[in-house]
PDB file with SEQRES, HELIX, SHEET and CRYST1 records, atoms N, CA, C and O in Angstrom:
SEQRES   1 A   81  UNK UNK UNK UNK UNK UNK UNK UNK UNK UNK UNK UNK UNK          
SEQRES   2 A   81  UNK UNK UNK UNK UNK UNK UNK UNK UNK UNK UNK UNK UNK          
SEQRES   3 A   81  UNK UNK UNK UNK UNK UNK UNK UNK UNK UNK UNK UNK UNK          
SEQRES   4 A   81  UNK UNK UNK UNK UNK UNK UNK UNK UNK UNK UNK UNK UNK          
SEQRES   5 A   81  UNK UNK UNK UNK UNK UNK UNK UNK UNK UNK UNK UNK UNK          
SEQRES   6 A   81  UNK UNK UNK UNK UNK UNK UNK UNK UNK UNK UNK UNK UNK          
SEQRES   7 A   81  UNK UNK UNK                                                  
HELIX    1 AA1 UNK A    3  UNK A   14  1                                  12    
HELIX    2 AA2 UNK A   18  UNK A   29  1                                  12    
HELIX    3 AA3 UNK A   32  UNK A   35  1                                   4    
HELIX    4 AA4 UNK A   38  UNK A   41  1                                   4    
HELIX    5 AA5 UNK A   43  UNK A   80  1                                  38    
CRYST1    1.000    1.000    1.000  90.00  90.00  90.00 P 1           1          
ATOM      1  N   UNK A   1     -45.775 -30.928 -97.420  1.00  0.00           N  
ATOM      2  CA  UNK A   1     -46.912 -31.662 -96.912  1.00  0.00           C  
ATOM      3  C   UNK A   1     -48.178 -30.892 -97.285  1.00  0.00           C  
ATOM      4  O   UNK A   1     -48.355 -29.696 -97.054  1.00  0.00           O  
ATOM      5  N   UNK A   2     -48.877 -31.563 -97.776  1.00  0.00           N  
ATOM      6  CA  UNK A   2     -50.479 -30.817 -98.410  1.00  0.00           C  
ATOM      7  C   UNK A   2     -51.230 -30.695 -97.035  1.00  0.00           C  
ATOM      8  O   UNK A   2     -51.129 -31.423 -96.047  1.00  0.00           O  
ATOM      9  N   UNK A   3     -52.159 -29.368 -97.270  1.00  0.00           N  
ATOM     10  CA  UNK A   3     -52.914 -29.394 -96.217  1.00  0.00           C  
ATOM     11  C   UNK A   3     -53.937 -30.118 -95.216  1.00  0.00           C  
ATOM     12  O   UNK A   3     -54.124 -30.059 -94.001  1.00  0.00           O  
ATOM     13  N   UNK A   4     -54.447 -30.747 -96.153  1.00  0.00           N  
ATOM     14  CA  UNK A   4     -55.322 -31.969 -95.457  1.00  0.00           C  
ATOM     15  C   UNK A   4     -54.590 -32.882 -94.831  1.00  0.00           C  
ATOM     16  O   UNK A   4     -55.076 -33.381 -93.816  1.00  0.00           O  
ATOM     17  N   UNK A   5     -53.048 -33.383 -95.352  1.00  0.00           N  
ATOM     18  CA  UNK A   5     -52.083 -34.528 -94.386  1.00  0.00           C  
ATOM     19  C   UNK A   5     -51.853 -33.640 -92.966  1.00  0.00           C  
ATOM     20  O   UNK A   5     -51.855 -34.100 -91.824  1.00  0.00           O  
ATOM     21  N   UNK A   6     -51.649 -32.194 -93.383  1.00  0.00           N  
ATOM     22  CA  UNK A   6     -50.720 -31.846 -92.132  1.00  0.00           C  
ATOM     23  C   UNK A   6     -52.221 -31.516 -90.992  1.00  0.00           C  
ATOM     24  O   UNK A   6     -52.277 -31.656 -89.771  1.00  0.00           O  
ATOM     25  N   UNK A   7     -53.232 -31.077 -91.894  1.00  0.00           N  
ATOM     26  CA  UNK A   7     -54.529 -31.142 -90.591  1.00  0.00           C  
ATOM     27  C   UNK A   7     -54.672 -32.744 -90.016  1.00  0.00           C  
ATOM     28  O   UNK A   7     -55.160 -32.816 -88.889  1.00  0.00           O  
ATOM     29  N   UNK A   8     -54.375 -33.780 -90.535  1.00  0.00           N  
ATOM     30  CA  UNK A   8     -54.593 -34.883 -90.570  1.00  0.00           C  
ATOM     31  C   UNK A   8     -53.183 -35.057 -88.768  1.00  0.00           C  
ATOM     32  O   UNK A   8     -53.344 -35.612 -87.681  1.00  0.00           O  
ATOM     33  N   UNK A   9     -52.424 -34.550 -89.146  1.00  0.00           N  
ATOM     34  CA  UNK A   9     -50.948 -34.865 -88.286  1.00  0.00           C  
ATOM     35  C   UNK A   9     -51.750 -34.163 -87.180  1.00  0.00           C  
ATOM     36  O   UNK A   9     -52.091 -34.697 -86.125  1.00  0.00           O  
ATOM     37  N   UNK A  10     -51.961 -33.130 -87.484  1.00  0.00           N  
ATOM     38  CA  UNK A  10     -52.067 -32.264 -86.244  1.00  0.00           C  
ATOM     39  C   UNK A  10     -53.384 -32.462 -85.386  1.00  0.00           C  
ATOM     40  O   UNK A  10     -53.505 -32.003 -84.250  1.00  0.00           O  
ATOM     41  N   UNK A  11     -54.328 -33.169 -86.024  1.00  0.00           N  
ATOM     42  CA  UNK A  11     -55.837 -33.910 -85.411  1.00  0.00           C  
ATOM     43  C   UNK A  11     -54.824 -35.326 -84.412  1.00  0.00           C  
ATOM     44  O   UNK A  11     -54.617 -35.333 -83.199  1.00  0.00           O  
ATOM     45  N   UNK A  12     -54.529 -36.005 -85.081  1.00  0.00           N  
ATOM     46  CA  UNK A  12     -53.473 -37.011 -84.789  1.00  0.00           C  
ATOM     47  C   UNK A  12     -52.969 -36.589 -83.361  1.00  0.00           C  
ATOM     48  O   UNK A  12     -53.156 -37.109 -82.261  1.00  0.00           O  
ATOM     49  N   UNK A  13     -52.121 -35.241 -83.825  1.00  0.00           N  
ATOM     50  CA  UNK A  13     -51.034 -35.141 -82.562  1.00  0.00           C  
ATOM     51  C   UNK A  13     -52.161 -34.503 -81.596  1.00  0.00           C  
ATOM     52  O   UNK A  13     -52.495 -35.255 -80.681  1.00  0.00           O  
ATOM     53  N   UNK A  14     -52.780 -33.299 -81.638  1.00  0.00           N  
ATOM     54  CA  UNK A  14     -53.418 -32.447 -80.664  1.00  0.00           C  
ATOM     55  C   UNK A  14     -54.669 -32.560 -80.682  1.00  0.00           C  
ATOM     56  O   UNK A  14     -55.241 -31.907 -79.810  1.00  0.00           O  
ATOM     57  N   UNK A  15     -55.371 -33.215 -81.430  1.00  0.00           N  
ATOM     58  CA  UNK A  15     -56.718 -32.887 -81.469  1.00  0.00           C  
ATOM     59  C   UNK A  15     -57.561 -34.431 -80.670  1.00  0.00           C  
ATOM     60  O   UNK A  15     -56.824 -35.367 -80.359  1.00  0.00           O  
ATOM     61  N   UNK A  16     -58.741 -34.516 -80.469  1.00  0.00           N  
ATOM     62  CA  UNK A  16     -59.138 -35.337 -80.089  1.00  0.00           C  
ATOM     63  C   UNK A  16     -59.165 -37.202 -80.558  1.00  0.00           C  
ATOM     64  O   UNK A  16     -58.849 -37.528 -81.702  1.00  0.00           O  
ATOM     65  N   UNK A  17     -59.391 -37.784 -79.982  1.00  0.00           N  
ATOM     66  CA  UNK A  17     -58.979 -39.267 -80.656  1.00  0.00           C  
ATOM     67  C   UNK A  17     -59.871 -39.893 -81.966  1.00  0.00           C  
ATOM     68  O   UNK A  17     -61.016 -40.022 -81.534  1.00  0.00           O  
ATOM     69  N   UNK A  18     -59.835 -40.219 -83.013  1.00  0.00           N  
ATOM     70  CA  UNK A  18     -60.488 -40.498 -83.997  1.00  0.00           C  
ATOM     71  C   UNK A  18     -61.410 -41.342 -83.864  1.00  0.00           C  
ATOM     72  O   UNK A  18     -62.093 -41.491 -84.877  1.00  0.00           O  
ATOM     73  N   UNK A  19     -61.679 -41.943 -82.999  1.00  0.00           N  
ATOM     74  CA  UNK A  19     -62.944 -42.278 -82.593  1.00  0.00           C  
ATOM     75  C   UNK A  19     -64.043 -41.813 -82.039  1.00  0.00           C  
ATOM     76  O   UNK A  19     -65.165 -42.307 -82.154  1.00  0.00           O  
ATOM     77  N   UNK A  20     -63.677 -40.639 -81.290  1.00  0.00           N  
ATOM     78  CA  UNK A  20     -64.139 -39.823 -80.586  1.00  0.00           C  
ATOM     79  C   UNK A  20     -65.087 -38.831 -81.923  1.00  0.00           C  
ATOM     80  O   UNK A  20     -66.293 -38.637 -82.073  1.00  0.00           O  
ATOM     81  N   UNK A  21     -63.986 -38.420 -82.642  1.00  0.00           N  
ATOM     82  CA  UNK A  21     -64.584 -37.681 -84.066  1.00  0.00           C  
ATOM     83  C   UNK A  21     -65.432 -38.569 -84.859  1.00  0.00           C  
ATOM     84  O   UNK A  21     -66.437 -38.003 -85.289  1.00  0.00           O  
ATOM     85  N   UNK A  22     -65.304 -39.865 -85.189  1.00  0.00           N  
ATOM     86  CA  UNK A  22     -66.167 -40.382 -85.694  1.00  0.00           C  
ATOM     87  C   UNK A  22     -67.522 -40.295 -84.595  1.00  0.00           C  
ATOM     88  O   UNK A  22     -68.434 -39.494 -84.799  1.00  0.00           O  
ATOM     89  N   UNK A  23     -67.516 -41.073 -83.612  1.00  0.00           N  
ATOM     90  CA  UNK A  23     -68.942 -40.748 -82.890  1.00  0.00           C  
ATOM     91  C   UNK A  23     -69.590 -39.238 -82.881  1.00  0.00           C  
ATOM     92  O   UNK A  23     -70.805 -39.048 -82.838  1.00  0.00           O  
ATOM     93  N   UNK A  24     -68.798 -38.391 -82.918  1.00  0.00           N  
ATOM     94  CA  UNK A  24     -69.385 -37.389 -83.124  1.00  0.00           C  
ATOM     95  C   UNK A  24     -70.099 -37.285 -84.908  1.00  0.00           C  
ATOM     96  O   UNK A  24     -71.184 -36.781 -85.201  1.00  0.00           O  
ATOM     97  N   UNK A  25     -69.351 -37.766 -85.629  1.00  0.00           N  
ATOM     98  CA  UNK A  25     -69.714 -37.438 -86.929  1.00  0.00           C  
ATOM     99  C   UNK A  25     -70.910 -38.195 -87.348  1.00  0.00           C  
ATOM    100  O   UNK A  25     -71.646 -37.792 -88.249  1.00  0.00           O  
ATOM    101  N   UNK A  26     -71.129 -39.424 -86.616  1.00  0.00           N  
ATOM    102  CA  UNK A  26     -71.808 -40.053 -86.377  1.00  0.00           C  
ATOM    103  C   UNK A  26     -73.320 -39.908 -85.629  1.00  0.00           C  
ATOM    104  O   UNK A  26     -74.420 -40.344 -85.967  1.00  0.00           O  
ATOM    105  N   UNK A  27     -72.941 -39.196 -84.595  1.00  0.00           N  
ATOM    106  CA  UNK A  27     -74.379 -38.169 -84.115  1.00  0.00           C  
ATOM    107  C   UNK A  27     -74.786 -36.919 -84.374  1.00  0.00           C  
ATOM    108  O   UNK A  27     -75.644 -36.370 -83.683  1.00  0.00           O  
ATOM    109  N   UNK A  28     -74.153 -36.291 -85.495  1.00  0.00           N  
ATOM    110  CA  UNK A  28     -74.573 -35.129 -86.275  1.00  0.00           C  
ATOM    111  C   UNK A  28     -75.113 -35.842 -87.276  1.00  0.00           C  
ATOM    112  O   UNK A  28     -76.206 -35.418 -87.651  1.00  0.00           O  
ATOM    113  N   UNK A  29     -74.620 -36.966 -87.931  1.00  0.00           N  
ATOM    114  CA  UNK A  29     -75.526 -37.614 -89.285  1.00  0.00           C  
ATOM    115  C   UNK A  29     -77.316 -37.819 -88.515  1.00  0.00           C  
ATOM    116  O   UNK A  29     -78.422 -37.369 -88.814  1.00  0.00           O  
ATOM    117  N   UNK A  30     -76.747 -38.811 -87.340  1.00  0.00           N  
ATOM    118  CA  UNK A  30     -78.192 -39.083 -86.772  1.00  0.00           C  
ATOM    119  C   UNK A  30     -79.094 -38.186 -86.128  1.00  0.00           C  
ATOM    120  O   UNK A  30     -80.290 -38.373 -86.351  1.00  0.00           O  
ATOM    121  N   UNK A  31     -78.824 -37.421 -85.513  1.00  0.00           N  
ATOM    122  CA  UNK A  31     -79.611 -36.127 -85.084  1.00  0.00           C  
ATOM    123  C   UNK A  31     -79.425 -34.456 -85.564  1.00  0.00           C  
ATOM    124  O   UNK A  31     -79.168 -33.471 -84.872  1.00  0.00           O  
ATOM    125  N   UNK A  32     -79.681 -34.595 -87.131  1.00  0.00           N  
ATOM    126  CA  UNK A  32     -79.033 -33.326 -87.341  1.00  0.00           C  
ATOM    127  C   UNK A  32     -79.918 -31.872 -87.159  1.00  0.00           C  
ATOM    128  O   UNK A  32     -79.634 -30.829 -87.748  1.00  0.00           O  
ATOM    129  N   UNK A  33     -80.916 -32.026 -86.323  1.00  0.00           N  
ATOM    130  CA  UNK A  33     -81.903 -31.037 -85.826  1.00  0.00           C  
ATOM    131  C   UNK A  33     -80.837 -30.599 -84.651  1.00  0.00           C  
ATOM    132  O   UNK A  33     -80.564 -29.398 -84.655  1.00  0.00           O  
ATOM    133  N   UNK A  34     -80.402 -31.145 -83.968  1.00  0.00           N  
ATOM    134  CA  UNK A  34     -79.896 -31.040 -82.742  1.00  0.00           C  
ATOM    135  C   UNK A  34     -78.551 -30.639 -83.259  1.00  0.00           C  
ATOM    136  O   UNK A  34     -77.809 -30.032 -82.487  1.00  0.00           O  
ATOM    137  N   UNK A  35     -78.103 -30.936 -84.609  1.00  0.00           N  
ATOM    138  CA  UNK A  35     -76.553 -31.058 -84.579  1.00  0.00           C  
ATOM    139  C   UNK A  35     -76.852 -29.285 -85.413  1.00  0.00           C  
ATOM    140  O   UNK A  35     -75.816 -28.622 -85.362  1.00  0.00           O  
ATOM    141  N   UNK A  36     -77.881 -28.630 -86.012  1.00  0.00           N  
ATOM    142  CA  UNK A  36     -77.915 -27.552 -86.362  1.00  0.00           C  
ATOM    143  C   UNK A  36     -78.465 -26.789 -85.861  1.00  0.00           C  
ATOM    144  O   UNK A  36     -78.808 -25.759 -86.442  1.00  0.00           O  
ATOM    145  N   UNK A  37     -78.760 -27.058 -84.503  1.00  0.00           N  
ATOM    146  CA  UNK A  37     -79.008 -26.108 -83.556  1.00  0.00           C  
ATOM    147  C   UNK A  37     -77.505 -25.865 -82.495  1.00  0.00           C  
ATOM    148  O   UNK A  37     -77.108 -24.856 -81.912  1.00  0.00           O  
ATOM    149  N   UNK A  38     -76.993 -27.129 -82.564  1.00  0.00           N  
ATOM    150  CA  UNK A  38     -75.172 -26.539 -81.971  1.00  0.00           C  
ATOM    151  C   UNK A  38     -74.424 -25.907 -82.814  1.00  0.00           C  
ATOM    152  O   UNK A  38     -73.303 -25.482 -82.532  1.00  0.00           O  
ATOM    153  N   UNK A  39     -74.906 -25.805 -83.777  1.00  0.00           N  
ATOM    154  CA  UNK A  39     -74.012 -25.060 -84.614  1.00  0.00           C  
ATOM    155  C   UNK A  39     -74.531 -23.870 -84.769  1.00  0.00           C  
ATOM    156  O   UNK A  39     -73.706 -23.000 -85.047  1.00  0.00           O  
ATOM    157  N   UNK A  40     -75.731 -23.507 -84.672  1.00  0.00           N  
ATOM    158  CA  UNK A  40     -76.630 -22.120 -84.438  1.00  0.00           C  
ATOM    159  C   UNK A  40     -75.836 -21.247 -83.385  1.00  0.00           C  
ATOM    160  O   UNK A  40     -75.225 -20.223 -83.689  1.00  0.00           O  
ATOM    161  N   UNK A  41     -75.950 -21.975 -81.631  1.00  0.00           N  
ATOM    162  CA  UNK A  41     -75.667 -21.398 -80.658  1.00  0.00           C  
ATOM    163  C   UNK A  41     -74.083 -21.214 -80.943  1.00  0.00           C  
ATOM    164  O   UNK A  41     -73.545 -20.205 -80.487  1.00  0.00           O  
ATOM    165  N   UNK A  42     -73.286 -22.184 -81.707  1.00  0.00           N  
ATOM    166  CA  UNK A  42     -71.974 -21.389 -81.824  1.00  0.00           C  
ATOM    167  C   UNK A  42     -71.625 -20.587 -82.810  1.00  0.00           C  
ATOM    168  O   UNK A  42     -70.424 -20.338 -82.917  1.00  0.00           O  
ATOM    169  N   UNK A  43     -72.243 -20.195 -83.436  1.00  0.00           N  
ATOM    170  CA  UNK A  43     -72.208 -18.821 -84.794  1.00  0.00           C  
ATOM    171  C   UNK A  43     -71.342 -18.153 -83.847  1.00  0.00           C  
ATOM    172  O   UNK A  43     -70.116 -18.125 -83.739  1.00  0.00           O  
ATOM    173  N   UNK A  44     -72.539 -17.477 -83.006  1.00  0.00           N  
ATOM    174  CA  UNK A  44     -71.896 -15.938 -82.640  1.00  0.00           C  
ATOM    175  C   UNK A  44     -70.324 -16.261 -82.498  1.00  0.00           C  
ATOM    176  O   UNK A  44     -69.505 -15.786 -83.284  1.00  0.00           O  
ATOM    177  N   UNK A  45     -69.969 -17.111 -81.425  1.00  0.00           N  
ATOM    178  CA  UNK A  45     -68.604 -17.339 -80.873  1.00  0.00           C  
ATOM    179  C   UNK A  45     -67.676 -17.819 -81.911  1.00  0.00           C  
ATOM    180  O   UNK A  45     -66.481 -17.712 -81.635  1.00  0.00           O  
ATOM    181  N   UNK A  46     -68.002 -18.347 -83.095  1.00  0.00           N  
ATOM    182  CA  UNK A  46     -67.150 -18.733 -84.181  1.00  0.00           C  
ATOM    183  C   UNK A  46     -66.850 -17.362 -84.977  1.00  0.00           C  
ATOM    184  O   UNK A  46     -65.662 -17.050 -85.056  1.00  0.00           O  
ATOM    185  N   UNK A  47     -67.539 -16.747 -85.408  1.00  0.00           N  
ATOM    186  CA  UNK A  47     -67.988 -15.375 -85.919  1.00  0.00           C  
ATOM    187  C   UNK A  47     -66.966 -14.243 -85.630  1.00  0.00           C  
ATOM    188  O   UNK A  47     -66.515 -13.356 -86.355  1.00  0.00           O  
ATOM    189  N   UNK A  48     -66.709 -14.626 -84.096  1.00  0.00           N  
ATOM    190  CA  UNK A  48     -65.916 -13.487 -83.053  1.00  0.00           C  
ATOM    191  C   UNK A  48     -64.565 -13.876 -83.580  1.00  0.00           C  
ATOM    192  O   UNK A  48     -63.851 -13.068 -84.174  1.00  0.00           O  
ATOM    193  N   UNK A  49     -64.134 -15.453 -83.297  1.00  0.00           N  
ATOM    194  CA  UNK A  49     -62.888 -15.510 -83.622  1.00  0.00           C  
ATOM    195  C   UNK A  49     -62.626 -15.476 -85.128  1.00  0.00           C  
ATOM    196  O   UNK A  49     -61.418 -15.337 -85.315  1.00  0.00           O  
ATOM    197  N   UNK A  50     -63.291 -15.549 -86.230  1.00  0.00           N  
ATOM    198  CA  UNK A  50     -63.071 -15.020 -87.195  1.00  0.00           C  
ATOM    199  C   UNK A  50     -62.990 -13.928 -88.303  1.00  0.00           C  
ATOM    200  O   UNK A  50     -62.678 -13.837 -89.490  1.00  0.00           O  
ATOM    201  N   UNK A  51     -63.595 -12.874 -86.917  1.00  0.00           N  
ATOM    202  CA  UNK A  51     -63.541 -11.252 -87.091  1.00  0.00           C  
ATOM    203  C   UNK A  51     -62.207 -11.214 -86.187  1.00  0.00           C  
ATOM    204  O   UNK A  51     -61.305 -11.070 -87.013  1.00  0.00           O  
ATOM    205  N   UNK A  52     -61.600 -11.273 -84.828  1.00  0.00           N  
ATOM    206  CA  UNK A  52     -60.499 -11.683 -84.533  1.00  0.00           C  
ATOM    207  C   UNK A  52     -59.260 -11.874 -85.671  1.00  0.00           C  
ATOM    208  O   UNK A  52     -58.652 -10.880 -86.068  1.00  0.00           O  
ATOM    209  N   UNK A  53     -59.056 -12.728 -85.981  1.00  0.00           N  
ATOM    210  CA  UNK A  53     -58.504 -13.598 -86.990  1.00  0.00           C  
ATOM    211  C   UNK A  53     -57.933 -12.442 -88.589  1.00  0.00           C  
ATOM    212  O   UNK A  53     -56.837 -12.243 -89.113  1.00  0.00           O  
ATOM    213  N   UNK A  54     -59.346 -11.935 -88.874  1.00  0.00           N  
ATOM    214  CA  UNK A  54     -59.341 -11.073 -90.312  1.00  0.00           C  
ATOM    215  C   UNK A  54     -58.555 -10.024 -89.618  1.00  0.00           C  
ATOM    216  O   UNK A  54     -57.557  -9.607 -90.204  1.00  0.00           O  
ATOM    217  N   UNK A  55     -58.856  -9.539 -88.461  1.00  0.00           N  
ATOM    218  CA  UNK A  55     -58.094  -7.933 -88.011  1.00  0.00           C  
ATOM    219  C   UNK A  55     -56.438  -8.497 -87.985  1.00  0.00           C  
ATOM    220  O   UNK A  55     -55.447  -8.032 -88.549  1.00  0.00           O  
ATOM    221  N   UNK A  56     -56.567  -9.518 -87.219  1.00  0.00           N  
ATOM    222  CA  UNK A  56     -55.093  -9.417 -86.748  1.00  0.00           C  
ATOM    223  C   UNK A  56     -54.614 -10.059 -88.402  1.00  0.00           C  
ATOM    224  O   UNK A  56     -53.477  -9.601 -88.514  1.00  0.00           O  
ATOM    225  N   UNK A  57     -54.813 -10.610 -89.286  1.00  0.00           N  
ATOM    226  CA  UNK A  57     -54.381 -10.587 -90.883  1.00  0.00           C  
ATOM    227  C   UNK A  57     -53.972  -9.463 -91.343  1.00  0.00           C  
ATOM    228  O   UNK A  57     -52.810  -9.257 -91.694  1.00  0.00           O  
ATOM    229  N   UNK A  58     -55.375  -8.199 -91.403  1.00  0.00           N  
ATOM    230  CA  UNK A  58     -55.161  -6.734 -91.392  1.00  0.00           C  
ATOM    231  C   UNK A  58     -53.775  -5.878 -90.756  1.00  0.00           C  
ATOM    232  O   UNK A  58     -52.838  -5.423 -91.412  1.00  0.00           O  
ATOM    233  N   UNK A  59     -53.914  -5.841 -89.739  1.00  0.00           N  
ATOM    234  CA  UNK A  59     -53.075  -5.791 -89.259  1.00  0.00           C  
ATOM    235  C   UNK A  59     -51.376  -6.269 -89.354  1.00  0.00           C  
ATOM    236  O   UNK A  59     -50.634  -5.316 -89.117  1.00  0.00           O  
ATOM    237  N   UNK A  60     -50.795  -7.318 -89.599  1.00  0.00           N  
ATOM    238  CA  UNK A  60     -49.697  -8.173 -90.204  1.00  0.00           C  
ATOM    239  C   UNK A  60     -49.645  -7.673 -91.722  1.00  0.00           C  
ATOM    240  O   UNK A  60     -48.598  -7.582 -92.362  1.00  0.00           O  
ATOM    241  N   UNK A  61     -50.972  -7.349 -92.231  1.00  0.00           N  
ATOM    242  CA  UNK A  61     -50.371  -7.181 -93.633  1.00  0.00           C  
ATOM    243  C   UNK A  61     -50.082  -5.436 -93.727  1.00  0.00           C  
ATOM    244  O   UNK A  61     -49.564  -4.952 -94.733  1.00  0.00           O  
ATOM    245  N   UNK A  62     -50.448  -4.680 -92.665  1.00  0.00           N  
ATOM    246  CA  UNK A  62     -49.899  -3.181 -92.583  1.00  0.00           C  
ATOM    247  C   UNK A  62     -48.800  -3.014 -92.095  1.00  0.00           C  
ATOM    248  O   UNK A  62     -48.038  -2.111 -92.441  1.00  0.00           O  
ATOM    249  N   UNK A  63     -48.508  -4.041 -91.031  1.00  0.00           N  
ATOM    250  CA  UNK A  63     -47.424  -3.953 -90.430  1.00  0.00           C  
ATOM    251  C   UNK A  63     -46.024  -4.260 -91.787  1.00  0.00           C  
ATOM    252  O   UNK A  63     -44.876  -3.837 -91.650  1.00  0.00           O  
ATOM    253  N   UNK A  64     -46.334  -4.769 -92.555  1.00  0.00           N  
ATOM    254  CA  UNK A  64     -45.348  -5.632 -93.383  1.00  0.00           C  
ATOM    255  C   UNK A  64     -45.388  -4.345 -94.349  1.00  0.00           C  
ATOM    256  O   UNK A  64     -44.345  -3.694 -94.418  1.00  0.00           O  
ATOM    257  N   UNK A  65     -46.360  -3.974 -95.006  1.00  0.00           N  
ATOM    258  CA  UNK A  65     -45.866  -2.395 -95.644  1.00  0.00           C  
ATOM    259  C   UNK A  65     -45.424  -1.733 -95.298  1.00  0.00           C  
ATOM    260  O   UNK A  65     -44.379  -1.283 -95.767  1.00  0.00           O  
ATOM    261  N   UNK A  66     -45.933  -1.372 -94.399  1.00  0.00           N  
ATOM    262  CA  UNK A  66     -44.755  -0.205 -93.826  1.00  0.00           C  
ATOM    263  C   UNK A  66     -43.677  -0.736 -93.148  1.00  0.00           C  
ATOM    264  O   UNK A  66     -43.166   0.085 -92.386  1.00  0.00           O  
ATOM    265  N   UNK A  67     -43.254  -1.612 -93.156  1.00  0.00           N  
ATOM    266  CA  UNK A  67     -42.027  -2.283 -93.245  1.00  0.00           C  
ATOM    267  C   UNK A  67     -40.970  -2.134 -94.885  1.00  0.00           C  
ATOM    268  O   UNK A  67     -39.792  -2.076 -95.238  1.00  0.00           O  
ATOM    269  N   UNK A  68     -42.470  -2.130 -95.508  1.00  0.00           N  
ATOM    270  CA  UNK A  68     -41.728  -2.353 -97.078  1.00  0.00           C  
ATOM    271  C   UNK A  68     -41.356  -1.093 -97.502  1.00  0.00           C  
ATOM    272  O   UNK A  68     -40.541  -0.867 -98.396  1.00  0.00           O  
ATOM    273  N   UNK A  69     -42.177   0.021 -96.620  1.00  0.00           N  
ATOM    274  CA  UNK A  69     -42.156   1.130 -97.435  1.00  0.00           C  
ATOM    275  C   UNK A  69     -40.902   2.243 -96.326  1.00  0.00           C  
ATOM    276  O   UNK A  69     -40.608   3.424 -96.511  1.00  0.00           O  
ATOM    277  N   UNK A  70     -40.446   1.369 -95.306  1.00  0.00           N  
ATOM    278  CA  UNK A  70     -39.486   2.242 -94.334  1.00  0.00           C  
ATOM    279  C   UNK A  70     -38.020   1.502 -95.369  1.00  0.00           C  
ATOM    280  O   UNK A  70     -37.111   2.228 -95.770  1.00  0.00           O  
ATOM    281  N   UNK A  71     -38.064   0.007 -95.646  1.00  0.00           N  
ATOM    282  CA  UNK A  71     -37.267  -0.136 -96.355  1.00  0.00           C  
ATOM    283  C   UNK A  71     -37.302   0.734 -97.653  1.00  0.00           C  
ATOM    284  O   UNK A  71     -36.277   1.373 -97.889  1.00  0.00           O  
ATOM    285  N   UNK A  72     -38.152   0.821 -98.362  1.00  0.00           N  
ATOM    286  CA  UNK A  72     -37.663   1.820 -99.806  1.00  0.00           C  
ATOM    287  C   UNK A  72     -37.411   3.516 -99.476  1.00  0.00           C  
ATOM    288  O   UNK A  72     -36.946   4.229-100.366  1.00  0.00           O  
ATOM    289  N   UNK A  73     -37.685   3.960 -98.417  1.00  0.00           N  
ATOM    290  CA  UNK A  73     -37.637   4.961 -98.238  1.00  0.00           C  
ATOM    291  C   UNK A  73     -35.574   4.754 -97.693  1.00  0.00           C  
ATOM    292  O   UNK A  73     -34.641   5.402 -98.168  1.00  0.00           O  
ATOM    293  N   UNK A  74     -35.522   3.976 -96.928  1.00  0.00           N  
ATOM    294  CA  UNK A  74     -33.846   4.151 -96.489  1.00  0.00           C  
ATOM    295  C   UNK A  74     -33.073   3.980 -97.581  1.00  0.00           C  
ATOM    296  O   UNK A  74     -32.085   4.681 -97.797  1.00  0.00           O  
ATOM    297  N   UNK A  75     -33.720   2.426 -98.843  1.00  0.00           N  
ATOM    298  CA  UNK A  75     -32.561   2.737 -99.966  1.00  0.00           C  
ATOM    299  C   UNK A  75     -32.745   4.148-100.844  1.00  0.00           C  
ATOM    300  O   UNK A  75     -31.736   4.495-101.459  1.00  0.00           O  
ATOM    301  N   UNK A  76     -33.543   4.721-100.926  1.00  0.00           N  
ATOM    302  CA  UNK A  76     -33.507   5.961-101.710  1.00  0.00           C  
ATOM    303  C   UNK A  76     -32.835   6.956-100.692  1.00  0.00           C  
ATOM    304  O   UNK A  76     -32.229   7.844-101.292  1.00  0.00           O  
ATOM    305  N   UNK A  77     -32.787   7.031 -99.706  1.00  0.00           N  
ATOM    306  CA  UNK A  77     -32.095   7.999 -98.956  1.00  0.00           C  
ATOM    307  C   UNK A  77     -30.651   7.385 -98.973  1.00  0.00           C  
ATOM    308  O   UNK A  77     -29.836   8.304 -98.897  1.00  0.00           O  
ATOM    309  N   UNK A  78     -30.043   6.150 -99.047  1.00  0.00           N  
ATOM    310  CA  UNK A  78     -29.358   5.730 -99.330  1.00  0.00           C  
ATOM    311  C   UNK A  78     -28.132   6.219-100.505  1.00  0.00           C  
ATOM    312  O   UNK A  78     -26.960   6.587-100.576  1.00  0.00           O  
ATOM    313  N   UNK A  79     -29.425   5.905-101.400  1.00  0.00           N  
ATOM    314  CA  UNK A  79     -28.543   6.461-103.029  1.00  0.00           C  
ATOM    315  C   UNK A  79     -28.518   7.874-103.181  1.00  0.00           C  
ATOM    316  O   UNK A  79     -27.777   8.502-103.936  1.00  0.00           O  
ATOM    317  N   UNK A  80     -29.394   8.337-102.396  1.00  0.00           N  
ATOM    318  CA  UNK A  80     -28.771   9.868-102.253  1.00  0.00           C  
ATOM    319  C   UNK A  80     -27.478  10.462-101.835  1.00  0.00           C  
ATOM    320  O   UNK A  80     -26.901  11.332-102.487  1.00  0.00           O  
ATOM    321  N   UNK A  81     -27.043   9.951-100.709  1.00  0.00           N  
ATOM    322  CA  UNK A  81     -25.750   9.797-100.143  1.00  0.00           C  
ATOM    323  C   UNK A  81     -24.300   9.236-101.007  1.00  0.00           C  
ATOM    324  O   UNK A  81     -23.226   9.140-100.413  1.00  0.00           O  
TER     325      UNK A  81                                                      
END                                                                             
């Protein structure tokens, strides 16, 4: 499933009702002074969870090396034996 169907499923299943998103999309076209000033006041808080987000990536991808590297270290101690 390509990404846009499965964001599409998952707006569908969990996200708000598509009408609801259109009126909204609909009053950001029409007031977009107002609609870029809500998006101003949510920087910071978007910002957070996507410094959030990069660490814990960071993180998963160290965790997984040294995963990779406890595995190459046991088969070489391995073939020593």
């Amino acid at each position: 499933m390509e990404i846009t169907a499965h964001a599409r499923q998952w707006g569908a299943e969990y996200g708000p009702p598509a009408h609801e998103m259109e009126a909204r999309h609909a009053w950001r076209q029409a007031h977009p002074a107002e609609a870029a000033a809500a998006d101003r006041r949510q920087a910071p808080r978007l910002a957070e969870i996507r410094r959030k987000a990069e660490a814990q990536a960071r993180q998963r991808a160290a965790t997984a090396q040294r995963s990779r590297s406890v595995a190459a270290y046991r088969a070489r101690l391995a073939a020593l034996n």
